[in-house]
TIDREN-716103 format. One record per residue (C-alpha): y negated, x negated, z; residue in three letters. Coordinates in Angstrom, 1 decimal, padded with zeros to 4 digits, always signed. Each point is the difference from the previous one (the first is absolute). Layout:
% TIDREN-716103
+--------+--------+--------+------+
|      Y |      X |      Z | rest |
+--------+--------+--------+------+
|      Y |      X |      Z |  ALA |
...
+--------+--------+--------+------+
***
This chain:
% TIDREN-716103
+--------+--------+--------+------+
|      Y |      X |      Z | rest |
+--------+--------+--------+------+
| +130.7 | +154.5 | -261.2 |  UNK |
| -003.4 | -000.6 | -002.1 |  UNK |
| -000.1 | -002.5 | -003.3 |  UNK |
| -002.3 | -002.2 | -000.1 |  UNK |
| -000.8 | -000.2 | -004.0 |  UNK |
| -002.2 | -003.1 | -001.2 |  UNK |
| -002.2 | +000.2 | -002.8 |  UNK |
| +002.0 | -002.7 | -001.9 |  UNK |
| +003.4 | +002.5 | +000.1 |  UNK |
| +001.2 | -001.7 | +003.2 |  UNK |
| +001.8 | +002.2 | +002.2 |  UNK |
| +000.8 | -000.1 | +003.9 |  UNK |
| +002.6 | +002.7 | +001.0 |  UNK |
| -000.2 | +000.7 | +003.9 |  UNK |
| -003.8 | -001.1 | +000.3 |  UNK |
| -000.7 | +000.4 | +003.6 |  UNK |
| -003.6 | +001.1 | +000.8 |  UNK |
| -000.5 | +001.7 | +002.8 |  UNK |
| -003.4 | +000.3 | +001.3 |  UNK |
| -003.6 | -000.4 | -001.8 |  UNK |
| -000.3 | -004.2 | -000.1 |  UNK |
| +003.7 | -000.3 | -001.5 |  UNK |
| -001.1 | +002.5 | -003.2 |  UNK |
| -003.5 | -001.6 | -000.3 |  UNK |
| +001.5 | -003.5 | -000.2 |  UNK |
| +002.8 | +001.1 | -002.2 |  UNK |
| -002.5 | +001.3 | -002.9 |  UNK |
| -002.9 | -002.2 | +000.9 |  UNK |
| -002.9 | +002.3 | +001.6 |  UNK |
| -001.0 | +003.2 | +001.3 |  UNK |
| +002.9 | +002.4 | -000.7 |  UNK |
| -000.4 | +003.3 | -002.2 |  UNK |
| +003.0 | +002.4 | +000.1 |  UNK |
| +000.4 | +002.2 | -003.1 |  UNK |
| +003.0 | +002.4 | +000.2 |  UNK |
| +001.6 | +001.4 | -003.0 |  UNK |
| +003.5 | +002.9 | +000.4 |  UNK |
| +002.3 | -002.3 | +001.2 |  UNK |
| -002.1 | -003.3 | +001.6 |  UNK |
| -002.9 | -001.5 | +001.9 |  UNK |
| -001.3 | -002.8 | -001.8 |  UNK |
| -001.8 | -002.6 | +001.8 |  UNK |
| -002.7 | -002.3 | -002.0 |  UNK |
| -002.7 | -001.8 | +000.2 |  UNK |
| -003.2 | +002.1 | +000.3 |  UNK |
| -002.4 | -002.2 | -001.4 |  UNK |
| +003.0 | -001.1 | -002.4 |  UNK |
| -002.3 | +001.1 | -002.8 |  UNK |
| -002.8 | -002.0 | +000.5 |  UNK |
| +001.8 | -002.7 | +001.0 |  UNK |
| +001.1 | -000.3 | -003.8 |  UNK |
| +003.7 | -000.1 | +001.2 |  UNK |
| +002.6 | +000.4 | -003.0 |  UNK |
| +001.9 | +003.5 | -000.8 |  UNK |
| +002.9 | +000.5 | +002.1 |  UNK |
| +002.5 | +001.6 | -003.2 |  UNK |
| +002.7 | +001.3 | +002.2 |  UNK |
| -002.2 | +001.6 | +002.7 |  UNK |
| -002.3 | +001.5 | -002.7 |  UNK |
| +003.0 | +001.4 | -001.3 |  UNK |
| +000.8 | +001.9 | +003.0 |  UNK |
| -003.4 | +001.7 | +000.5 |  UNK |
| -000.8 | +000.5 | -003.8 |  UNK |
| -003.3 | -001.7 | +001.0 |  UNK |
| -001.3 | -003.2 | -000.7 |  UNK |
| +001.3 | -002.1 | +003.7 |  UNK |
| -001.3 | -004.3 | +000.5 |  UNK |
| +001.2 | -002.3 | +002.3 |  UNK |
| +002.8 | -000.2 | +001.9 |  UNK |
| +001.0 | +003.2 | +001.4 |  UNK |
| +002.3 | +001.3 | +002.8 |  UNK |
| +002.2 | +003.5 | -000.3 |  UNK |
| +001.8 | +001.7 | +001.5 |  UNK |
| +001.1 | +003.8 | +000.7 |  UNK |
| -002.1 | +002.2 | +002.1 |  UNK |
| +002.8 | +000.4 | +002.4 |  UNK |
| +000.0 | -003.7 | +000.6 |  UNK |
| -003.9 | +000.1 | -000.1 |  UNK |
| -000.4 | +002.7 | +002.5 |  UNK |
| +003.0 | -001.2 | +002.4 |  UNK |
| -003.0 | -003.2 | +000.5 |  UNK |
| -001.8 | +002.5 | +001.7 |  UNK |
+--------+--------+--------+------+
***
């Protein structure tokens, strides 16, 4: 089931989100996917401009610089939306 990870560390395991409006409430705009080996990431596609703080543990999974609150989860769980 996908994590949603906050920018301030919080954590919720078993984030349900299925569907567009779900994902785009749960990080706060238009949604941006960005997929790394093992996930899909979920963000905020505007995030950026926005001015929204570094999300530490996501940025940590993608080895790129991630804001806002972000969901992830596996691509199996990503493409079983589908």
């Amino acid at each position: 089931m996908a994590k949603l990870i906050k920018a301030n560390g919080e954590v919720t395991n078993n984030f349900e989100c299925i569907g567009l409006e779900p994902k785009q409430k749960a990080v706060g705009g238009y949604i941006e996917a960005v997929y790394t080996n093992k996930y899909v990431i979920y963000c905020n596609e505007d995030g950026l401009y926005m001015n929204l703080p570094m999300n530490i543990e996501v940025s940590a999974l993608c080895g790129r610089v991630i804001v806002g609150d972000c969901i992830v989860m596996t691509h199996e769980e990503s493409q079983a939306e589908e």
